[in-house]
C-alpha positions as CSV (number, residue, x, y, z in Angstrom):
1,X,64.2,113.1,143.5
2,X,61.8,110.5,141.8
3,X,58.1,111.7,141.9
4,X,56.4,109.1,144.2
5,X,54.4,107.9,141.2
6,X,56.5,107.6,138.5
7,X,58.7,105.7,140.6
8,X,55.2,103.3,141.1
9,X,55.0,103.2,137.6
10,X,58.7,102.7,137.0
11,X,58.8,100.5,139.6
12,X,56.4,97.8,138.1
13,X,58.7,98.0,134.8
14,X,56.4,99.0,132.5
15,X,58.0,102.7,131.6
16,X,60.7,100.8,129.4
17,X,59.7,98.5,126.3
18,X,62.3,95.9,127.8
19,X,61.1,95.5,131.4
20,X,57.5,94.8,130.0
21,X,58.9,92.0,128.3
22,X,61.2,90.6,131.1
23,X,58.3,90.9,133.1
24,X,56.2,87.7,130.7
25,X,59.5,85.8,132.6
26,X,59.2,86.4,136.1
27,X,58.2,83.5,138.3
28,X,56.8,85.6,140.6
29,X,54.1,88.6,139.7
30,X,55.1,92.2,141.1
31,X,54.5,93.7,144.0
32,X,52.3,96.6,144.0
33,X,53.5,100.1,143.9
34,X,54.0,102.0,147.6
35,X,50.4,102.9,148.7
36,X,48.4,101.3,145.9
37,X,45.9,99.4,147.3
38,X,45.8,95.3,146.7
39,X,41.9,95.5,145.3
40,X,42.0,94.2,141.6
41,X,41.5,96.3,138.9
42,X,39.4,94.9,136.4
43,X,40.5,95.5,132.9
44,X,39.1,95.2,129.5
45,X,39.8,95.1,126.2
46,X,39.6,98.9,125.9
47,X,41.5,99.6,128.7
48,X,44.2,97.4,127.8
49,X,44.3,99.1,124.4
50,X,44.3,102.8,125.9
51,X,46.9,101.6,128.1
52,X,48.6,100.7,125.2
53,X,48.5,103.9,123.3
54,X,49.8,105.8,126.4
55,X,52.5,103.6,126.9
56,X,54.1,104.0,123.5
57,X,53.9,107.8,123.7
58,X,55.3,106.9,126.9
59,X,58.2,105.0,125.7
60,X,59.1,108.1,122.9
61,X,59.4,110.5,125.3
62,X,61.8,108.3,127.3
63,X,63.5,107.8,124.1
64,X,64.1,111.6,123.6
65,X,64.9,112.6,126.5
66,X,67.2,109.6,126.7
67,X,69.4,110.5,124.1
68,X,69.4,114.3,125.6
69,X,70.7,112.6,129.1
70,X,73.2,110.7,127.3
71,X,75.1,114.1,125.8
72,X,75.1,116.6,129.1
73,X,77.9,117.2,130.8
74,X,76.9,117.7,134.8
75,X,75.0,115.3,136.5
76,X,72.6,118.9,137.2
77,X,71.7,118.6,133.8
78,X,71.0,115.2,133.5
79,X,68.5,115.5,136.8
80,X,66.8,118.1,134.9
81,X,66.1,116.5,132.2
82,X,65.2,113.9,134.4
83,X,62.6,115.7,135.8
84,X,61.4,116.9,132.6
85,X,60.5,113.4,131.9
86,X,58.5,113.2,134.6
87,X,57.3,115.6,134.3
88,X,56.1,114.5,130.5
89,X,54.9,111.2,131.1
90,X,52.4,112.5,134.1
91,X,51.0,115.1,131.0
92,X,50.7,112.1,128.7
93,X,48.8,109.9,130.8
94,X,46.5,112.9,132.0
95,X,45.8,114.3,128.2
96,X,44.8,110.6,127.9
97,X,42.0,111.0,130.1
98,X,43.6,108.4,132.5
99,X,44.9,109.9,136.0
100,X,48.0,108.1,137.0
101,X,46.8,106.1,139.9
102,X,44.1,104.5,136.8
103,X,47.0,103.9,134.8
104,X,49.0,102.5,137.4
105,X,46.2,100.0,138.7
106,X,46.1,98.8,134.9
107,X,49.4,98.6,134.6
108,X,49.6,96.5,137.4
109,X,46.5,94.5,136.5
110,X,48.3,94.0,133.1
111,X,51.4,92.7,134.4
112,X,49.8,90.4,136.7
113,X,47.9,88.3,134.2
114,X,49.6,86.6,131.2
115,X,46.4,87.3,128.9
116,X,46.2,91.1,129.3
117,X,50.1,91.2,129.0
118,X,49.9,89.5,126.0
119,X,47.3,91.5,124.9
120,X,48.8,94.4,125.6
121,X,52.2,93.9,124.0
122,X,50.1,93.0,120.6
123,X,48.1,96.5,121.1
124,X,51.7,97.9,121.9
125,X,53.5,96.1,118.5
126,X,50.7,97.6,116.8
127,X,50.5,101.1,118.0
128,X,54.3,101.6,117.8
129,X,55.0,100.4,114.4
């Protein structure tokens, strides 16, 4: 079973490096995640550049354990590692400093204005190369 926030933060498609982009196309801004509240975050430069950082360690893990899911053989295994990697991306936004419900209200904020998005795929180009 999904953790109930990492399915928030899955949810508003910004756990994989595709979805952030597909999300610049969408018509329609996201709904929030189950329970977050509406209010709006507001998010500056700094924030949008921590977000950043988090989201490409983010991204590696996913990456890694990825490539593990893709070579097991029982579906047991795969949850595992599955929860593993939820496991890992709640530690990397926590060792940031951020607790997930702050890094979920960013990346909400984020993908519900075309400037911060921007922004933050520039500070996310940057960071990951």
């Amino acid at each position: 079973m999904k953790h109930p926030i990492i399915a928030a933060i899955t949810g508003l498609g910004l756990v994989t490096g595709s979805s952030l982009l597909l999300a610049q196309q969408q018509p329609q801004p996201p709904q929030p995640p189950p329970g977050m509240q509406q209010a709006q975050t507001e998010v500056g430069d700094e924030e949008v550049r921590k977000f950043a950082e988090i989201y490409v360690e983010i991204e590696k893990t996913r990456a890694e354990l990825s490539r593990e899911i893709a070579d097991v053989e029982t579906q047991e295994e795969a949850e595992d590692i599955e929860v593993r990697m939820q496991d890992e991306i709640i530690s990397t936004i926590e060792d940031s400093g951020w607790s997930l419900d702050q890094y979920n209200q960013v990346a909400y904020a984020i993908n519900n204005d075309p400037q911060l998005r921007q922004k933050a795929l520039d500070h996310i180009q940057q960071t990951g190369t």
